[in-house]
C-alpha positions in Angstrom: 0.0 0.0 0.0 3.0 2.4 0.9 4.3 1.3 -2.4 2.1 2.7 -4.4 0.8 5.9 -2.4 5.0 6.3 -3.3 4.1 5.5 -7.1 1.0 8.4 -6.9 3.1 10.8 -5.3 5.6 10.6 -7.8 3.6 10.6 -10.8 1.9 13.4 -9.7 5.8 15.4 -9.5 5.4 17.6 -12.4 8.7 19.5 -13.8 8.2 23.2 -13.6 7.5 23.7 -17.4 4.6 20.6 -16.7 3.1 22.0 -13.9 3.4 26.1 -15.5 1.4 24.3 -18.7 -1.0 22.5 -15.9 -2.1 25.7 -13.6 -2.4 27.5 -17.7 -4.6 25.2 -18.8 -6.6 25.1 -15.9 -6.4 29.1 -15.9 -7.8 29.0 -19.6 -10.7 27.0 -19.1 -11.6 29.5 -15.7 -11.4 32.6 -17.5 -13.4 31.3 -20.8 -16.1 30.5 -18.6 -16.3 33.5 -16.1 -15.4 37.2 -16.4 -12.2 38.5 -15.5 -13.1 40.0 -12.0 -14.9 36.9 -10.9 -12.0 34.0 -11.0 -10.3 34.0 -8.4 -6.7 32.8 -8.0 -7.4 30.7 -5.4 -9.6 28.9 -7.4 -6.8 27.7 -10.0 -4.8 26.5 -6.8 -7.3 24.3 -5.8 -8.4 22.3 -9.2 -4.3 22.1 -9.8 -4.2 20.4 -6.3 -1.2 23.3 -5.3 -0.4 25.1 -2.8 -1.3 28.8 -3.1 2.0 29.5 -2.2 3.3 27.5 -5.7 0.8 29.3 -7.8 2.2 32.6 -6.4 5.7 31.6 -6.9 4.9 30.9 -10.5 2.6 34.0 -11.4 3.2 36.8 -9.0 -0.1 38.4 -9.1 -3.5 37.5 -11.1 -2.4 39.8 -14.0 0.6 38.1 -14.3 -1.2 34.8 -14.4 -4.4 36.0 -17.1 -0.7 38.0 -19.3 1.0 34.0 -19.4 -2.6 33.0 -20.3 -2.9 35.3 -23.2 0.4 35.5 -24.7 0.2 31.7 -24.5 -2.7 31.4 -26.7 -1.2 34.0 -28.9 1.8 32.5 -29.2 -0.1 29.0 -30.7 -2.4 31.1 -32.9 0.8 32.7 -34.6 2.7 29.9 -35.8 -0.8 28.3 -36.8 -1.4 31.6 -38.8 2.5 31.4 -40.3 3.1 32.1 -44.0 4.9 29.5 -45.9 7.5 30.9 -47.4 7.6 30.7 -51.1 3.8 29.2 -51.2 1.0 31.7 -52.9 -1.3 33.2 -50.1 -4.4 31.6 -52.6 -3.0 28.2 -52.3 -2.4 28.2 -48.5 -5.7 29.8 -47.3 -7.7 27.1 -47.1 -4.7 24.6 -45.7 -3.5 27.4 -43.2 -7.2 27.8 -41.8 -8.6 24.5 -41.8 -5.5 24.1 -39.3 -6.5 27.3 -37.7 -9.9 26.1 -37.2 -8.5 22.7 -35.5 -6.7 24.5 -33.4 -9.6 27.0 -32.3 -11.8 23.4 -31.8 -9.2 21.6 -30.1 -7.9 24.4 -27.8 -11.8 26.1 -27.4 -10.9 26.9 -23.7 -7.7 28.7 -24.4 -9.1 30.6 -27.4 -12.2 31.8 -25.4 -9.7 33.2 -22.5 -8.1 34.7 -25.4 -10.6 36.8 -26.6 -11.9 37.4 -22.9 -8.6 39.5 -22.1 -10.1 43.2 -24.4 -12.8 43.1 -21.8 -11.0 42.5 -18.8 -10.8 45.2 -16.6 -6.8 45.6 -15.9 -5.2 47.8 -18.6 -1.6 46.0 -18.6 -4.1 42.6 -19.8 -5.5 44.2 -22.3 -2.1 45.3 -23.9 -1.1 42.2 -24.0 -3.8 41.0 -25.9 -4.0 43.8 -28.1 0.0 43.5 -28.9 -0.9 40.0 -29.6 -3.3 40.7 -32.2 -1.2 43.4 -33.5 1.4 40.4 -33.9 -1.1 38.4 -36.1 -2.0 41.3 -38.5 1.6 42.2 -39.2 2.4 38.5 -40.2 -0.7 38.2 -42.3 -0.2 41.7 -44.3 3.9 40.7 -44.3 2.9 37.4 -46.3 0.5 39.4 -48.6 3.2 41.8 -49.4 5.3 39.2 -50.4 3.0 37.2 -52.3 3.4 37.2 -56.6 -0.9 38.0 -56.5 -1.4 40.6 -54.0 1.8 41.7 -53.0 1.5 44.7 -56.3 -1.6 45.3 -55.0 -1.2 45.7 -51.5 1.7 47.7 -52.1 -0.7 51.0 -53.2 -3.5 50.5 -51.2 -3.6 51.8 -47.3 -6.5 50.5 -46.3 -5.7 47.1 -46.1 -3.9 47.5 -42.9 -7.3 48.0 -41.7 -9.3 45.7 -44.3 -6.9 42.6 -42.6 -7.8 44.0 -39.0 -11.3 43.7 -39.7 -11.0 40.5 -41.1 -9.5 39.0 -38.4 -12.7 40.7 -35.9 -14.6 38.6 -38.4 -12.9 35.1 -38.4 -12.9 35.9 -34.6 -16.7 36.7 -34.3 -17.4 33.6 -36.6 -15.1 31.1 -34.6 -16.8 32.2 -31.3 -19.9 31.5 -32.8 -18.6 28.1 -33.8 -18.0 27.1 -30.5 -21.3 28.1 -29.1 -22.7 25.3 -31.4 -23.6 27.1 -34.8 -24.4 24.7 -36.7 -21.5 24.6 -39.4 -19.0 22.1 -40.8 -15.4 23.3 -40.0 -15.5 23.0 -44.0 -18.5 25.3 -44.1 -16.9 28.1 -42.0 -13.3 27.8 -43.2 -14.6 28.7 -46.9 -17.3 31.4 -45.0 -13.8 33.1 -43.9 -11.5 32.8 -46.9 -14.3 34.5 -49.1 -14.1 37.3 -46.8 -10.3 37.4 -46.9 -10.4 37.1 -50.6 -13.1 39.4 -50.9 -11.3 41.9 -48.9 -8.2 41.6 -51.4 -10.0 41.8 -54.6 -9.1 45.3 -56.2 
């Protein structure tokens, strides 16, 4: 019996990147389904099965905590949005956001927490979020300006900088919808949001 209380214990020792990843996810799924202001720290502690004390040693404060949140979520949603290079932005489209879409499916917590962080209350949150997004337009217009299609096109039009913010608000609004249980095929809404990319492009 000592034996294996002895196994438990160590298969529940975590290394600190395991048990960082552990109190994030559980963070992610806590702030998708409640505001901001009403999770409470203490809270994440408890699911994990940690001490307070741990938690705090990891993420200093709950901004801290919701920041790691965010910027990890960001930082999976940029390399599933990353150009290939030398591939035409028409032929990766569909590829880049039937991946995008797996990812939004697979990860709904995380992406939900996401999106949560413009309408949290604490300023230094919501820049990191809205860096984040910043991040995501730069790499989508940087792989239309090198594209052989719309790179000439892009290059004398201005408004696209804010034609590609507004499209991601869109793919956003349409994924979150998605998750709620709109009835569509991942195949149904990938092609709903390359049409409006592509429609956004056209001269």
């Amino acid at each position: 019996m000592a034996g294996n209380q002895g196994e438990q214990r160590t298969r529940r020792r975590l290394s600190t990147g395991e048990r960082r990843e552990q109190l994030l996810s559980v963070g992610a799924r806590l702030f998708s389904e409640s505001p901001y202001d009403d999770v409470w720290i203490e809270q994440v502690a408890e699911i994990a099965g940690v001490s307070r004390g741990l938690l705090y040693h990891y993420f200093p404060t709950k901004r801290d905590f919701f920041a790691a949140v965010v910027e990890r979520e960001s930082e999976r949603m940029l390399r599933m949005t990353a150009a290939v290079p030398g591939v035409p932005v028409r032929e990766q489209l569909a590829a880049g956001l039937d991946a995008y879409l797996e990812y939004v499916r697979a990860h709904a917590h995380g992406y939900r927490a996401f999106h949560r962080a413009d309408a949290a209350g604490d300023q230094a949150v919501r820049r990191v979020y809205r860096r984040a997004l910043a991040a995501q337009e730069r790499q989508i217009l940087a792989a239309l300006a090198a594209d052989p299609e719309f790179g000439p096109l892009a290059a004398g039009r201005p408004e696209l900088k804010l034609a590609v913010r507004g499209w991601l608000a869109f793919t956003t609004a349409v994924c979150l919808e998605w998750l709620r249980g709109f009835e569509l095929t991942r195949e149904q809404v990938r092609d709903l949001c390359a049409r409006a990319l592509l429609g956004v492009l056209a001269p």
